[in-house]
C-alpha positions in Angstrom: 106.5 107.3 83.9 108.0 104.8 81.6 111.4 103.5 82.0 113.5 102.2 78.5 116.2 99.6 79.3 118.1 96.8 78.8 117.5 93.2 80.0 120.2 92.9 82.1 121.4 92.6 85.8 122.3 96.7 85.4 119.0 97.5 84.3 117.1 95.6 86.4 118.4 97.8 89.0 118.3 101.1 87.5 114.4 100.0 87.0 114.0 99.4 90.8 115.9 102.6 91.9 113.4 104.5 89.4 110.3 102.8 90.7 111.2 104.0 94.4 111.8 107.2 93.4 109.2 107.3 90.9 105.5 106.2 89.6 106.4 103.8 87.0 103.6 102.7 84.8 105.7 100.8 82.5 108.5 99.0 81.4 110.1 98.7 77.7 113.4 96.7 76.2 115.5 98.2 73.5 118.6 97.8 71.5 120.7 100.3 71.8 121.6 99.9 67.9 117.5 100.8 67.8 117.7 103.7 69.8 120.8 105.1 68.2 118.5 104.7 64.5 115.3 106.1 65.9 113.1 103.1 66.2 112.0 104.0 69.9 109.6 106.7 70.1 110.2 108.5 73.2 108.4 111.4 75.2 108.7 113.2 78.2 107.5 110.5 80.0 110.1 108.1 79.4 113.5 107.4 81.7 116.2 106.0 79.1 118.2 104.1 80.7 121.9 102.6 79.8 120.9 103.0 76.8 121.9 106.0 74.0 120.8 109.5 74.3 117.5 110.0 72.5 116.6 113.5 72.2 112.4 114.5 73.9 113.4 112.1 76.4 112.2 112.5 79.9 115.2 111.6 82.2 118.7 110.1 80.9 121.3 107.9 82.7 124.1 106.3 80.9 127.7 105.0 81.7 129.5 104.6 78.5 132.4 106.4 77.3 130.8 106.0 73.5 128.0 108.2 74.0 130.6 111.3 74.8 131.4 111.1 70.8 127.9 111.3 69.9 126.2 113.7 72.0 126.7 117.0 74.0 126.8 114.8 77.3 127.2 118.3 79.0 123.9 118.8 77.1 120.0 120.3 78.6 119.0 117.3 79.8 117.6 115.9 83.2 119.3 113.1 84.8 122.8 111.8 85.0 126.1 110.6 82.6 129.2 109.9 83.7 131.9 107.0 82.9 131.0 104.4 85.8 131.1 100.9 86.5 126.9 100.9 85.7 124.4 102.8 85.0 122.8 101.6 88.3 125.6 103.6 90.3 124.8 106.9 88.6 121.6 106.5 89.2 122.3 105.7 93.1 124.5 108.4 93.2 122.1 111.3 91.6 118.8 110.7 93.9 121.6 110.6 96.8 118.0 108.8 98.5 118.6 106.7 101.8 115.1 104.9 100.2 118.1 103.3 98.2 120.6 102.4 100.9 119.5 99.2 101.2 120.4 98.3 98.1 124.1 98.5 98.8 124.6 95.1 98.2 123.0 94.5 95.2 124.8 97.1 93.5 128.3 96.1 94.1 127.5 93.4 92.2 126.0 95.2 89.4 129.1 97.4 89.5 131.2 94.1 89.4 129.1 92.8 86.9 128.6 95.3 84.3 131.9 96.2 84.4 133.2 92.7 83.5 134.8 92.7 86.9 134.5 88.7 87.3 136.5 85.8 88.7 136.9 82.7 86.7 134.4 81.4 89.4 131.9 83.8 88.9 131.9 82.6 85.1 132.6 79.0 86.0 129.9 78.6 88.9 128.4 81.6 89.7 126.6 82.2 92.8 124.3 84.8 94.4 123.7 88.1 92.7 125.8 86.8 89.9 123.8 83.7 89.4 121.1 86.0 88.8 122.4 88.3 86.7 122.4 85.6 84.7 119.0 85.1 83.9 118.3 88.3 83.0 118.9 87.6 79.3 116.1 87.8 77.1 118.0 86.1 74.3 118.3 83.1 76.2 114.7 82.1 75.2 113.4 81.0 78.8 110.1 82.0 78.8 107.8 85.5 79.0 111.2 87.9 79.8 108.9 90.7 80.4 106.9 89.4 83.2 110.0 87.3 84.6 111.7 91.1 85.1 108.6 92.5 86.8 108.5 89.6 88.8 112.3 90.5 89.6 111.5 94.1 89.8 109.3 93.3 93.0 111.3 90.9 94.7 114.3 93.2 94.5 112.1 96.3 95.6 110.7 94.2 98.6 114.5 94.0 99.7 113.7 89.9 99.5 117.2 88.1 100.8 119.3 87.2 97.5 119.1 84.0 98.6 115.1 83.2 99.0 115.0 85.2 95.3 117.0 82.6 93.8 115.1 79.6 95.6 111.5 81.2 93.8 110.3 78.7 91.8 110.8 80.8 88.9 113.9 82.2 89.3 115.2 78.6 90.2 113.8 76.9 87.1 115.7 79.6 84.6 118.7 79.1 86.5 118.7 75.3 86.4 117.5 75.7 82.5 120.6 77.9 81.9 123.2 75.1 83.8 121.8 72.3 81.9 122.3 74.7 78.5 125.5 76.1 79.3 127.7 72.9 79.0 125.8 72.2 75.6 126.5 76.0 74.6 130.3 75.9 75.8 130.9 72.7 73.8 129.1 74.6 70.6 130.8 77.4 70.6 134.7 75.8 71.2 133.3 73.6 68.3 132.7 76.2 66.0 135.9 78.1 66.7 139.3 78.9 65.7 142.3 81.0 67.1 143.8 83.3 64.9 146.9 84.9 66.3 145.1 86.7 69.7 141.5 86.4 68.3 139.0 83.6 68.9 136.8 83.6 65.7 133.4 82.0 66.0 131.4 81.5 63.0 128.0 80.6 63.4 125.8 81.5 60.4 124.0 78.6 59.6 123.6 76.8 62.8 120.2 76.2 63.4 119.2 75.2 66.8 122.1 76.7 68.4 121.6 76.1 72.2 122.4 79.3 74.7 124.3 80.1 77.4 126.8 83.1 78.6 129.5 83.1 76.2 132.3 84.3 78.8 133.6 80.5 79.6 135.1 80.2 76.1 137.8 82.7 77.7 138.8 80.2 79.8 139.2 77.1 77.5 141.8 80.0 75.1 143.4 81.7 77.7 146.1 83.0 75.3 143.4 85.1 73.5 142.3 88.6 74.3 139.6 89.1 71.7 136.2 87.2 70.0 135.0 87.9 66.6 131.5 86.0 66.7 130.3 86.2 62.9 126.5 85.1 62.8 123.5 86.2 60.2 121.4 89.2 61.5 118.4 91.1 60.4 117.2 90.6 56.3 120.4 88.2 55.8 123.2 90.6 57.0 126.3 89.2 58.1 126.9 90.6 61.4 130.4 90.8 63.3 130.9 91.0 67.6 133.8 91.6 68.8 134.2 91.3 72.4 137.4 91.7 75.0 138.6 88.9 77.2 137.6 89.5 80.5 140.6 87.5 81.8 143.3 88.6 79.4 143.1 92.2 79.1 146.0 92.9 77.2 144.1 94.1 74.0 144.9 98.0 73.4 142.8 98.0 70.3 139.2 100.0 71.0 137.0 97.6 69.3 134.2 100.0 69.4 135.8 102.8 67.4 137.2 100.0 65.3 133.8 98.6 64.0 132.5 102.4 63.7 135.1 102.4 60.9 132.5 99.8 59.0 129.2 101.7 60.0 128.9 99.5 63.3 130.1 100.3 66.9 126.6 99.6 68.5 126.5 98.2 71.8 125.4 95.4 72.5 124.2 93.7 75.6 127.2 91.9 77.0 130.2 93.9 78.6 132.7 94.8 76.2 130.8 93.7 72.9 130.1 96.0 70.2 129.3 94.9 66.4 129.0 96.1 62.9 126.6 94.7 60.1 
């Protein structure tokens, strides 16, 4: 079987929980924008995975409240959806398997993680299964994603310590990569900013060589803000618009998904809490 995900700390453990239970052949990355559209062919063969509903799929596990407006979630279809911290727990939860137990651990953290559940610690200087969450970002430009997430898929399955995963030579060279990027990326992104009333507005169309990072620290340089609006250039030109809550200051009511499906848009996108419109 094939599994369709997303590059992230979530998937990376739905993927392991499906090759226990399963004979996975393959892994693929999507968009969910992509799979909402219909540019993923999928078949019978294929496990979608925190990702939207694609009808001829094999399996389907998703955890977010949007896909309840878009499809018969009470639908025919084999696997599991459910409002949940990650798509990892429902997916822990439906094989019920004690082949899973004893990855306990690891998905408190994905729970925490997916969920925005964070400290300013965990943002400021992550450590542990948080540190590697990190990495698994294939917009961060770090190299050959796809074989750095099988390479993660096996430590992970082997049950190897979170601690002798992040001293692998690969693993350790993406995470000192991303702390010698993220001071230049914080800095960028204050710099290209503004605060209007509760909203942080970054504008970065035309800024070439933009470095990368996780863009959660900029919460804690305007803690009076509850809301980004990133505005950057997208596919053929487009203007594109993220908004994203603060996870520190969640005092926004506003449901910036619905709000962007006003304007066509209301795809997810990778990071907790982010949807956009084009």
């Amino acid at each position: 079987m094939r599994v369709i995900t997303r590059g992230d700390l979530d998937g990376l453990a739905c993927t392991v929980f499906l090759t226990v239970m399963h004979d996975v052949t393959d892994i693929r990355f999507a968009h969910p924008r992509d799979m909402q559209e219909g540019e993923v062919v999928v078949t019978a063969d294929d496990i979608v995975v925190n990702l939207p509903y694609v009808e001829g799929c094999g399996m389907w596990f998703d955890h977010h409240g949007s896909e309840a407006d878009r499809v018969d979630v009470q639908g025919d279809f084999k696997g599991k959806y459910g409002v949940a911290p990650s798509a990892a727990r429902l997916i822990y939860d439906y094989y019920d398997s004690p082949d899973l137990r004893p990855f306990e651990e690891m998905l408190g953290f994905v729970d925490r993680i997916d969920s925005a559940d964070l400290s300013v610690e965990d943002v400021t200087a992550p450590e542990g299964w948080v540190q590697l969450g990190y990495t698994c970002d294939p917009r961060l430009g770090l190299g050959r994603f796809q074989d750095y997430f099988h390479l993660l898929v096996d430590l992970v399955k082997t049950q190897t310590p979170i601690e002798e995963i992040l001293a692998h030579a690969e693993v350790r060279a993406r995470v000192e990569a991303l702390e010698d990027d993220q001071v230049r990326f914080s800095a960028f992104m204050v710099s290209n900013s503004v605060v209007e009333g509760n909203v942080i507005v970054t504008d970065l169309r035309d800024k070439r060589d933009a470095p990368t990072g996780n863009r959660l620290p900029v919460y804690t340089r305007f803690e009076d803000v509850n809301v980004q609006a990133r505005i950057f250039y997208g596919i053929n030109n487009t203007t594109v618009v993220a908004l994203g809550h603060s996870i520190f200051n969640r005092t926004c009511q506003t449901d910036v998904g619905e709000l962007l499906g006003e304007y066509g848009g209301g795809s997810r996108s990778e990071t907790p809490g982010d949807y956009r419109a084009a």
